[in-house]
C-alpha positions in Angstrom: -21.7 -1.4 -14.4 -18.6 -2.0 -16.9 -15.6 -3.2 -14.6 -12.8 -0.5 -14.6 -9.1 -0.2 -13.8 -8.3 1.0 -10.2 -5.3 3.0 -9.4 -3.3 3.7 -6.4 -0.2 6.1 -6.7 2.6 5.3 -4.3 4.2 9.1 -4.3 7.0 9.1 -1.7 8.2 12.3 -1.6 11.6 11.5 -1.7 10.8 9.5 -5.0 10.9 5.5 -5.9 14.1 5.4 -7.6 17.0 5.1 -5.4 18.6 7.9 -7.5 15.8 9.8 -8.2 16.1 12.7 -5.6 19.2 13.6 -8.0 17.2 14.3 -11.4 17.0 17.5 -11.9 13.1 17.5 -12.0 12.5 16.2 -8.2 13.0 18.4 -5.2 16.3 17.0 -3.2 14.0 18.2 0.0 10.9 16.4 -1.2 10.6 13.6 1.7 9.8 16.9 4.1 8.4 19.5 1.7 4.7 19.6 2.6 4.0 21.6 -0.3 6.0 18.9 -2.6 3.2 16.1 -1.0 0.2 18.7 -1.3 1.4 18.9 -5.3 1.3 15.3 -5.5 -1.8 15.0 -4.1 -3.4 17.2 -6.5 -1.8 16.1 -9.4 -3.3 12.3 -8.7 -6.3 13.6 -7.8 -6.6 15.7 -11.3 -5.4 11.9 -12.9 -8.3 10.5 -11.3 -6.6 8.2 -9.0 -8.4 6.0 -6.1 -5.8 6.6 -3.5 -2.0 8.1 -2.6 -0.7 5.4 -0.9 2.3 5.7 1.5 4.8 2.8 2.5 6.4 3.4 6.1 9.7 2.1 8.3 10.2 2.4 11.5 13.9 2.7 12.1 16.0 5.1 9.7 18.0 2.8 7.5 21.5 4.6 7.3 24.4 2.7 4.9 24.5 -0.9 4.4 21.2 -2.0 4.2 19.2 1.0 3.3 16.0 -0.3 1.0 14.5 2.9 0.4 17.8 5.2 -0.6 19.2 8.1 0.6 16.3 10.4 0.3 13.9 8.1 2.5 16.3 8.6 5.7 13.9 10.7 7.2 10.2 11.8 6.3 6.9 12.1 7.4 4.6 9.7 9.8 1.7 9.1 6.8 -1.4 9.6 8.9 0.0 12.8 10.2 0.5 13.7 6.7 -2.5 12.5 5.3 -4.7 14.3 7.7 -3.4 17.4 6.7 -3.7 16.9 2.7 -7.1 15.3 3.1 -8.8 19.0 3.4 -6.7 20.3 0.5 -8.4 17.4 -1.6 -11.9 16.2 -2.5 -12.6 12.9 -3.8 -8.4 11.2 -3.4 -8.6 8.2 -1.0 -5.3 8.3 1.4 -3.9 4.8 2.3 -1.3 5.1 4.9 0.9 2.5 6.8 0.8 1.3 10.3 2.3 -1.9 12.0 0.8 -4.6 13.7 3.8 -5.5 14.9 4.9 -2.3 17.2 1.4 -0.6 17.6 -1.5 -1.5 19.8 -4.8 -2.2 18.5 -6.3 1.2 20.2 -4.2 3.7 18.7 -4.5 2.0 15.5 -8.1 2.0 15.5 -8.0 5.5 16.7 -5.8 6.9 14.5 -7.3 5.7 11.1 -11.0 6.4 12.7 -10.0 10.0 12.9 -8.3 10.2 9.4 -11.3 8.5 8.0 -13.7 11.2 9.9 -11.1 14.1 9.2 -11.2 13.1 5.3 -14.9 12.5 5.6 -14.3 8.7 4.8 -11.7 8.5 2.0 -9.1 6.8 4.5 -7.5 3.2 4.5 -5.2 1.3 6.4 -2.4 -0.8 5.2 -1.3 -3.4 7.3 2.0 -4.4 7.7 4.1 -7.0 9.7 6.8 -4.7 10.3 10.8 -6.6 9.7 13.8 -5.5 10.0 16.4 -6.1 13.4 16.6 -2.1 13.4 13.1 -0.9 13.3 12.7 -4.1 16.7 15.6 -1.9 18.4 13.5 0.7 18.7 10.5 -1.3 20.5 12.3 -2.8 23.3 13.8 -5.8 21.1 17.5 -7.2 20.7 15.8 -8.8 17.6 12.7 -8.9 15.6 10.1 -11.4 15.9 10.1 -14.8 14.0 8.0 -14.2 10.5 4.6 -16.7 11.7 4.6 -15.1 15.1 4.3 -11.3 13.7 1.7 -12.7 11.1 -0.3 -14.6 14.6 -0.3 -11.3 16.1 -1.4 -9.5 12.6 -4.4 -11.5 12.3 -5.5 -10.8 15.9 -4.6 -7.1 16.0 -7.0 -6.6 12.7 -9.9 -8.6 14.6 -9.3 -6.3 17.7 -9.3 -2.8 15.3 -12.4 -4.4 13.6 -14.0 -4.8 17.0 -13.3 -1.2 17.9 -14.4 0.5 14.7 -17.8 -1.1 15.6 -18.2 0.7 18.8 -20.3 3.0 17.9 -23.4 2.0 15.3 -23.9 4.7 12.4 -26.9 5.9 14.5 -26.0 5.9 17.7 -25.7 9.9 18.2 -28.5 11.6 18.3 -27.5 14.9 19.4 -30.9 16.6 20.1 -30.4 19.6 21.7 -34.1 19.9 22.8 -34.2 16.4 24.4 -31.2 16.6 26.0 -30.1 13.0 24.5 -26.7 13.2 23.0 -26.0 9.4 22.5 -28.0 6.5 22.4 -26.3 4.2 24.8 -28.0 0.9 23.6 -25.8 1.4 20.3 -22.3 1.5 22.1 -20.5 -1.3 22.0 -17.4 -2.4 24.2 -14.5 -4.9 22.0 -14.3 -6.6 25.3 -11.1 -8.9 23.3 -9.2 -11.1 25.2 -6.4 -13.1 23.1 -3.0 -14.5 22.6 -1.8 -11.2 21.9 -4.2 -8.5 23.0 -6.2 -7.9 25.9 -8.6 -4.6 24.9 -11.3 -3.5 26.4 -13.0 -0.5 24.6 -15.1 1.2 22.9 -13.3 3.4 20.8 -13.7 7.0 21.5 -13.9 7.6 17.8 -17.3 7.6 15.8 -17.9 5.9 12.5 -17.6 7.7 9.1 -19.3 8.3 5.9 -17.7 4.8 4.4 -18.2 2.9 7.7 -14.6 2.0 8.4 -11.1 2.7 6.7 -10.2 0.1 3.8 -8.1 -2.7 5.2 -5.7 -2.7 2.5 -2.3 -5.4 3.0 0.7 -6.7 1.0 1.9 -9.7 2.4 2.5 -12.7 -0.5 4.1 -15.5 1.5 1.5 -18.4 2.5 1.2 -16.3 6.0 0.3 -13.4 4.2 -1.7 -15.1 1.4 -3.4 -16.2 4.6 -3.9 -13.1 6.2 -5.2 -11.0 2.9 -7.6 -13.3 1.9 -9.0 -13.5 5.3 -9.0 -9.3 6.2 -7.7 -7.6 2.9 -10.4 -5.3 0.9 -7.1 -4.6 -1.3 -3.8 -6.1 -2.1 -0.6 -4.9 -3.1 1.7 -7.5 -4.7 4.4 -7.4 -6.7 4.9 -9.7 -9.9 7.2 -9.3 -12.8 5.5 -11.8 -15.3 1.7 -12.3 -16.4 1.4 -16.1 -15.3 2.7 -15.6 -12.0 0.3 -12.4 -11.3 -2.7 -14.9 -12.4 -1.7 -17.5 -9.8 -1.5 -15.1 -6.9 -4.5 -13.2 -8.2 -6.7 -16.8 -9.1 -5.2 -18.3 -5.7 -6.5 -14.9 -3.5 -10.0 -15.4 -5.2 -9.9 -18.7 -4.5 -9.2 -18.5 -0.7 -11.7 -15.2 -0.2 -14.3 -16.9 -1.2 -13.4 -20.0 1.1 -13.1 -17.7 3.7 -16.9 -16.8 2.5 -16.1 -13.7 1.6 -17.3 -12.1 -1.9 -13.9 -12.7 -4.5 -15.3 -9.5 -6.1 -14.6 -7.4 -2.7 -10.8 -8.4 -2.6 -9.1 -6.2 -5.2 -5.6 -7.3 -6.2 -3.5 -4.3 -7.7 0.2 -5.0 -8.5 2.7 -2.8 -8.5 3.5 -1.1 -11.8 6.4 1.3 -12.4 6.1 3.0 -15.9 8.7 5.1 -17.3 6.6 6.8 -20.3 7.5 8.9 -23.0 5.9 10.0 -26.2 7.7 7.8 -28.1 9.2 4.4 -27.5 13.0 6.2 -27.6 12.2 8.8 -24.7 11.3 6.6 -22.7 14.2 5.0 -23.1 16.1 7.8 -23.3 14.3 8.5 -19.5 15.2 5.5 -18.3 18.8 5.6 -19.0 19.0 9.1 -17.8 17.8 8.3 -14.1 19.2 5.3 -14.3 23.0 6.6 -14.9 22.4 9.0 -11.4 22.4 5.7 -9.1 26.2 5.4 -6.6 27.1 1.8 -6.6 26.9 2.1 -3.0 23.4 3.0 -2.8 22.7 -0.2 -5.3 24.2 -2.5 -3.3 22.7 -1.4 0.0 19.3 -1.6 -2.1 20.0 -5.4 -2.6 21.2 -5.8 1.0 18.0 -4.9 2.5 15.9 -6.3 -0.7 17.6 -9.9 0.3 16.3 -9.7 3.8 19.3 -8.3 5.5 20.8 -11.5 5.6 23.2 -10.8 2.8 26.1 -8.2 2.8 26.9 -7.3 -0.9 30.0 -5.0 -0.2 32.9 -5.5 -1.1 31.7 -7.8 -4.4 32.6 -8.1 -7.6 29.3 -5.7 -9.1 30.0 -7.9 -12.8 29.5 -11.0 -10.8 26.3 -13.3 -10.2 24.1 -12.3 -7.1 25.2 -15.3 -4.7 23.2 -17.1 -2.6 21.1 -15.4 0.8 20.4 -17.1 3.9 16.5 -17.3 4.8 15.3 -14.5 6.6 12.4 -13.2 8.9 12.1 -10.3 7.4 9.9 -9.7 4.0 10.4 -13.8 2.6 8.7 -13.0 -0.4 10.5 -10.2 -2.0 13.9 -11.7 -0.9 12.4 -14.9 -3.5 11.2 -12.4 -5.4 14.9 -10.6 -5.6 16.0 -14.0 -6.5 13.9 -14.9 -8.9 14.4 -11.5 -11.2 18.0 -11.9 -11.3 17.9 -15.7 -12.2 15.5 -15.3 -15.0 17.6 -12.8 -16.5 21.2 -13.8 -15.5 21.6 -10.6 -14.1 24.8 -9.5 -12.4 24.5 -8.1 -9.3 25.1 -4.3 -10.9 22.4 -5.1 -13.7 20.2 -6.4 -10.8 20.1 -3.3 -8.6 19.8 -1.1 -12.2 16.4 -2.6 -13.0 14.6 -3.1 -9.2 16.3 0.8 -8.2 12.6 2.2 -9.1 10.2 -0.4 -8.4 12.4 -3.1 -6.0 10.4 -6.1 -7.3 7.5 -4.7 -8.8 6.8 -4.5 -13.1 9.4 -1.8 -14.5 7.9 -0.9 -18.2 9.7 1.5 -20.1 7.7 2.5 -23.3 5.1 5.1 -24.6 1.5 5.5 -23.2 0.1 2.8 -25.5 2.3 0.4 -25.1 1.9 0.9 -21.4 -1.9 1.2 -21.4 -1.1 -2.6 -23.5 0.3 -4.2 -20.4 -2.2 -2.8 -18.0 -5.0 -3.9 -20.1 -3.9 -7.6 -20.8 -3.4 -8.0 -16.9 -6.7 -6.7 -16.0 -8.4 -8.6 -18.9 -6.9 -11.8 -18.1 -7.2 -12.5 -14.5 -4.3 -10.9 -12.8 -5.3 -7.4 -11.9 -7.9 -5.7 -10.4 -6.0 -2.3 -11.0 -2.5 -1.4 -10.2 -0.5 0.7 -7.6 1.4 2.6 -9.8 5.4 3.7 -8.7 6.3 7.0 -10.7 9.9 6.7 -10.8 10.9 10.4 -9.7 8.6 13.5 -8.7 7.1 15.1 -9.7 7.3 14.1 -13.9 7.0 10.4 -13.5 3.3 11.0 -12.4 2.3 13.9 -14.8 3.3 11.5 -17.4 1.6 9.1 -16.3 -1.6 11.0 -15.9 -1.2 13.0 -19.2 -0.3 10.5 -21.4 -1.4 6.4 -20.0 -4.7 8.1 -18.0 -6.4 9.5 -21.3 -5.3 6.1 -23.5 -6.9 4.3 -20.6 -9.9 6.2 -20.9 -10.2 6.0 -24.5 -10.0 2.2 -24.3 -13.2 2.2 -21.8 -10.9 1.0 -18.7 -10.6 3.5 -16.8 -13.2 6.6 -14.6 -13.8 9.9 -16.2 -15.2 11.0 -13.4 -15.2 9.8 -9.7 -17.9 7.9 -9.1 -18.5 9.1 -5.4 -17.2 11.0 -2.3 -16.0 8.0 -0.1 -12.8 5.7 -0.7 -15.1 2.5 -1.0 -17.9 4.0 -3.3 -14.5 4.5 -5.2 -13.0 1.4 -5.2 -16.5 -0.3 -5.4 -16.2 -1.9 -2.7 -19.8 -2.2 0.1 -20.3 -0.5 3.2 -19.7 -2.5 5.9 -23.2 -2.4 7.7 -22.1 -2.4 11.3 -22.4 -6.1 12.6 -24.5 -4.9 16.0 -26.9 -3.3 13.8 -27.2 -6.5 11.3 -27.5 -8.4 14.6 -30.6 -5.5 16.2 -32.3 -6.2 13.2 -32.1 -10.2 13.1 -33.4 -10.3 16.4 -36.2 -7.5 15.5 -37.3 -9.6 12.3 -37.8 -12.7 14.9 -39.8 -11.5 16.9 
């Protein structure tokens, strides 16, 4: 089968831009408006998209260091929210956000098993090494954990959720109300884990679903989470502004799947992608300069401040002035190199900085029309640096019906992209393969030796 483009849509509804809850097009309510999410979720769906994927915090970032803008202060918990658009949808993959950080194996495992049987297996899980000193307040910590330690306890918390989803074999209820026998108890497995971090015995109280297992899906690009994504990672969000650098994380991924004997072609790598697209190449301009006008120099800077890892306080500044130097963090390493990099490669100041990362905060910003857009995404996936992308609409809901009425049918017309969904579950999707529980690949080892 041809290889296609595959999309995520990361629809927050409070919007990407840090401004965008101000345009006159987005809801100012939209980071609580169910009916706002249940839109989105239609609206991708109708474009065709794999999955709405959802970023999450866990502390409520208030002033100087607040990533996200004003409209992410409060929202909702994604697999709470998820669970309740999954009915209104058919064929939409959901990939929400939990930590390995703060949560425990079990309700992880739990949670994501039920959202993947509630959406009748079009559920994934992103994993995240939650930072931030704030969001460690609120788990019992004066401070957050160093960065290796949090990605040490990330790899054994996925092994320990991996275990769990595997307590049950796909066949293991048989339900025959004549017999009597509900489950067959020979196909009930317990995790039985005992680690550095985690001590778990099991087995989940949640059955398997139609895809087998949520998608492990997980964003990390410093060496520890290079690591980590190669090793447990169906998917991969990264962020990259230029095509060479994309190719190096996407060739070095490959690279270190398949020395972890894992199938290169089962690792998708989808970077982040924030289009602003017009009709023409001047209104898309014209919509750029519009939503970019609505952002408070206050809000810019505290988008920097938490961008740079927290360890950098931009107030009080000259805003015409060069961004100066951060201290190392052990919060999110990668993007605060990545902050650095943008505004040395283009001499930004530290006003001209926050301007350009206020919609996509390190990911590709292209502002153009559909084709030259549907240019971009075709020379990345074409040359070794995309699998597909996880596009950012910059506000809600026009940034996404411009995407999908204008790049979606290009993208089509070139051959790259579905015009129908190719099946029910998230994985059949994605093309990625059922994972065939490992107790039942090791009942039938044993039964072809004897």
């Amino acid at each position: 089968m041809t290889r296609k483009i595959r999309l995520g849509a990361f629809l927050p509804g409070g919007g990407q831009h840090i401004a965008s809850w101000r345009h006159p097009d987005q809801p100012a309510d939209g980071a609580v408006s169910f009916e706002f999410h249940k839109q989105l979720a239609q609206t991708a769906e109708r474009g065709l998209f794999d999955a709405y994927f959802l970023a999450d915090g866990l502390a409520t970032s208030i002033g100087g260091t607040s990533e996200g803008g004003p409209a992410r202060v409060a929202g909702f918990e994604p697999v709470t929210l998820f669970a309740a658009l999954a009915p209104l949808t058919t064929h939409l993959g959901f990939i929400a956000t939990a930590s390995t950080t703060y949560e425990e194996p079990f309700n992880t495992a739990r949670k994501f098993a039920s959202l993947d049987l509630i959406s009748q297996g079009r559920a994934g899980w992103n994993v995240v090494t939650t930072a931030t000193e704030a969001a460690a307040r609120n788990f019992n910590l004066d401070q957050q954990h160093p960065h290796a330690f949090r990605y040490r306890r990330a790899a054994e918390h996925i092994e320990v959720v991996r275990k769990l989803w595997e307590s049950f074999e796909d066949d293991a209820f048989i339900r025959d109300k004549d017999s009597g026998e509900f489950l067959d108890h020979d196909k009930l497995h317990p995790a039985d884990h005992r680690g550095e971090h985690f001590k778990v015995a099991g087995p989940l109280n949640v059955s398997r679903s139609p895809q087998g297992h949520p998608v492990i899906v997980q964003a990390g690009q410093s060496e520890d989470g290079r690591a980590l994504a190669a090793a447990s990672a169906e998917v991969i969000f990264t962020a990259h502004q230029r095509l060479d650098t994309a190719q190096e994380f996407y060739r070095d991924i490959k690279r270190r799947a398949a020395a972890n004997g894992r199938d290169p072609d089962h690792v998708l790598v989808m970077p982040g992608v924030s289009p602003f697209v017009g009709r023409t190449e001047d209104e898309a301009r014209e919509k750029y300069e519009a939503l970019t006008s609505l952002i408070r120099d206050k809000d810019g800077v505290a988008l920097l401040n938490g961008l740079c890892g927290g360890t950098l306080d931009l107030t009080g500044y000259d805003l015409d002035a060069p961004l100066p130097p951060a201290p190392p963090t052990e919060g999110m390493k990668s993007r605060q190199a990545l902050i650095r990099q943008i505004a040395d490669e283009n001499n930004f100041t530290i006003r001209e900085l926050f301007r350009w990362i206020a919609s996509a905060r390190g990911h590709y910003t292209i502002v153009g029309s559909a084709t030259r857009i549907a240019d971009m995404l075709q020379e990345w996936f074409e040359n070794e640096a995309a699998d597909g992308f996880n596009i950012l609409p910059p506000w809600l809901p026009t940034g996404l019906e411009d995407f999908v009425d204008l790049v979606i049918p290009e993208l089509q017309r070139r051959g790259l992209f579905r015009t129908g969904y190719e099946g029910r579950t998230l994985r059949e999707n994605l093309g990625l393969p059922f994972p065939v529980n490992s107790h039942t690949l090791a009942r039938a080892a044993a039964q072809a030796a004897e």
